[in-house]
MIDOSE-1310 file (N, C-alpha, C; in nm, 2 decimals, decimal comma, always signed):
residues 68
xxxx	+0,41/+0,54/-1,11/+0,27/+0,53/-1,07/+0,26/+0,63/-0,95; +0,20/+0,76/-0,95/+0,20/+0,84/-0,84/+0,04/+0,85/-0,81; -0,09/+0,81/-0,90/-0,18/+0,78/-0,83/-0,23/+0,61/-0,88; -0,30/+0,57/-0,76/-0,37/+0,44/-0,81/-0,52/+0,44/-0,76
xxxx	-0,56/+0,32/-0,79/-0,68/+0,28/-0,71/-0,67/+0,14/-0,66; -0,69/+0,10/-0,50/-0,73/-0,01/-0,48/-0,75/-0,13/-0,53; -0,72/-0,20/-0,58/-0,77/-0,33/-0,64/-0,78/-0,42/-0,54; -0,70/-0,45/-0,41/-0,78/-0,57/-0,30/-0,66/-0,48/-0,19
xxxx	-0,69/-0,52/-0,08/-0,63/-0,52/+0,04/-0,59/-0,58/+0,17; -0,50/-0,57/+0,27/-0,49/-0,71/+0,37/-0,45/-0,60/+0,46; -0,44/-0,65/+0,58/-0,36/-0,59/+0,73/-0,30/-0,76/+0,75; -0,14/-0,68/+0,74/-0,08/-0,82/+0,81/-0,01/-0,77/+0,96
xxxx	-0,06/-0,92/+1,01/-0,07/-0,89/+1,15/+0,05/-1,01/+1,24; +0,08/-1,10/+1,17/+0,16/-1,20/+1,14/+0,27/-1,20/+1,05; +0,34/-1,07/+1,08/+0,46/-1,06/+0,94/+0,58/-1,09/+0,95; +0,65/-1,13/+0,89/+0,81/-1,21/+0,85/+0,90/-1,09/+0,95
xxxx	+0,98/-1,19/+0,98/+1,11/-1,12/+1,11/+1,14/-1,02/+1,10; +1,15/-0,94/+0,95/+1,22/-0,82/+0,94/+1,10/-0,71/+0,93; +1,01/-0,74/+0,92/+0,89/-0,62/+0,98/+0,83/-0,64/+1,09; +0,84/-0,74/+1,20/+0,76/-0,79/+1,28/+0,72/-0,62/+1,37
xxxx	+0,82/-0,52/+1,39/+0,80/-0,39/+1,45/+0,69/-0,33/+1,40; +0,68/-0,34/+1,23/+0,58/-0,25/+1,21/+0,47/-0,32/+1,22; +0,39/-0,44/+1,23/+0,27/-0,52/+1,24/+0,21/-0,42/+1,36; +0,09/-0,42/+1,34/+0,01/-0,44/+1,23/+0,03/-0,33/+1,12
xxxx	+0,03/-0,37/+0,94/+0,06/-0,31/+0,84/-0,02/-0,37/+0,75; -0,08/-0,27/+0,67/-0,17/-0,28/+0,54/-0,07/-0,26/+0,43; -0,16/-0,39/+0,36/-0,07/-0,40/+0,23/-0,17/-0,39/+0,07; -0,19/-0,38/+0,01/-0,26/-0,32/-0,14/-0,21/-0,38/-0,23
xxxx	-0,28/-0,43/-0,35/-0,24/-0,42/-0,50/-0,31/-0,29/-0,54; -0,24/-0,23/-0,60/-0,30/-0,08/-0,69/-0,28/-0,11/-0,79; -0,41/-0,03/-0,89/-0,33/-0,02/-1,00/-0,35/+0,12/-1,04; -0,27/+0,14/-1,12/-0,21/+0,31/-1,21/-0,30/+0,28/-1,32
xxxx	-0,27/+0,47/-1,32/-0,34/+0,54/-1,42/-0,34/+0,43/-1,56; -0,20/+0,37/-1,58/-0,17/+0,31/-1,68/-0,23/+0,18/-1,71; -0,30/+0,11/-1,61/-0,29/+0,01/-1,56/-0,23/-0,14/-1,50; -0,13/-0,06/-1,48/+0,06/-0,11/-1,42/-0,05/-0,17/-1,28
xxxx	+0,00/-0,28/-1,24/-0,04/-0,34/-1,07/+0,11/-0,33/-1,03; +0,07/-0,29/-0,87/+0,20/-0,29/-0,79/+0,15/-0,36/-0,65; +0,20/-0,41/-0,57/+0,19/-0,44/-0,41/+0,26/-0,32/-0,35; +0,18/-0,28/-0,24/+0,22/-0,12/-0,18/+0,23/-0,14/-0,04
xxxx	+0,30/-0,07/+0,06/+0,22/-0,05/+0,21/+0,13/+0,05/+0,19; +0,06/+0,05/+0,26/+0,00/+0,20/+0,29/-0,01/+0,27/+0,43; +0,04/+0,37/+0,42/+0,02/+0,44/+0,54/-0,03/+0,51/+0,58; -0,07/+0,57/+0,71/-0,21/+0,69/+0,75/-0,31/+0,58/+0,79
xxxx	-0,39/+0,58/+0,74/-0,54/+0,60/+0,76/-0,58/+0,42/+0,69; -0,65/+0,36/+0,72/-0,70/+0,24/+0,66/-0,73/+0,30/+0,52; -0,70/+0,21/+0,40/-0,78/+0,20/+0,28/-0,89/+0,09/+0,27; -1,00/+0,08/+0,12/-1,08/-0,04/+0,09/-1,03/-0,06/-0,01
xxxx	-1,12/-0,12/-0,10/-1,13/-0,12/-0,25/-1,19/-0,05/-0,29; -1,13/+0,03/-0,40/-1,20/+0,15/-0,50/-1,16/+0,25/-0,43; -1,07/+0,29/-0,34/-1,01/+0,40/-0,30/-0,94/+0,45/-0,33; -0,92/+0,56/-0,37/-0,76/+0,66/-0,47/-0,71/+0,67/-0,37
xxxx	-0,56/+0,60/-0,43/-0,46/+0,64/-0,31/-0,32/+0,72/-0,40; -0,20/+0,78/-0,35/-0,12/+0,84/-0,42/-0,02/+0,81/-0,37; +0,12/+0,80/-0,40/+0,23/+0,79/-0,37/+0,29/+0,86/-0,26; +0,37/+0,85/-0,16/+0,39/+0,91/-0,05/+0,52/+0,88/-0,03
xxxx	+0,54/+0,81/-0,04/+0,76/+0,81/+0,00/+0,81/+0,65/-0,04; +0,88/+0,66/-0,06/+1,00/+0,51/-0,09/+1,08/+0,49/+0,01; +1,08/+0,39/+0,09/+1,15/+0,34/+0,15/+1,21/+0,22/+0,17; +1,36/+0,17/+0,12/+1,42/+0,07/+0,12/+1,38/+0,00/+0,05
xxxx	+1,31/+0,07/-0,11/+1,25/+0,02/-0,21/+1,13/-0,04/-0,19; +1,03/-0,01/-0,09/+0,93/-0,02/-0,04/+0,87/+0,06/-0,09; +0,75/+0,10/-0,16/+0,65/+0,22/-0,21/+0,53/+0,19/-0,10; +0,51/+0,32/-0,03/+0,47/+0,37/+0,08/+0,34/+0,45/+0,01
xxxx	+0,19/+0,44/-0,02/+0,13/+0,50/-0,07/-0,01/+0,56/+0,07; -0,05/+0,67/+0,01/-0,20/+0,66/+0,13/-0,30/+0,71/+0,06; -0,39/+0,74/+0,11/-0,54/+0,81/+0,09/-0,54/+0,90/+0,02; -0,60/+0,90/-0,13/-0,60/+1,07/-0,15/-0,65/+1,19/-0,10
């Protein structure tokens, strides 16, 4: 899935021990071209819903997506 769209979004601000550094962090369900749903971070820039976002880097098996 290298582009998606929006389907809902959160900023967690309160997050579990092993991310507490990166809080605050936006998190997404997207779904693909395919219609595949995934849970994402996103990074850059705030997203909404109905926003094209695209794939941007993997990290620690984290999918890292942002803004088209």
């Amino acid at each position: 899935m290298m582009t998606a769209t929006v389907y809902t979004e959160t900023v967690v601000h309160a997050a579990p021990e092993q991310f507490v550094a990166a809080a605050p962090y936006q998190l997404a369900i997207v779904i693909g071209e395919d219609g595949s749903r995934a849970t994402v971070r996103i990074t850059g820039e705030r997203v909404a819903i109905g926003d094209r976002v695209q794939f941007a880097e993997d990290r620690g098996g984290i999918a890292f997506y942002r803004r088209s």
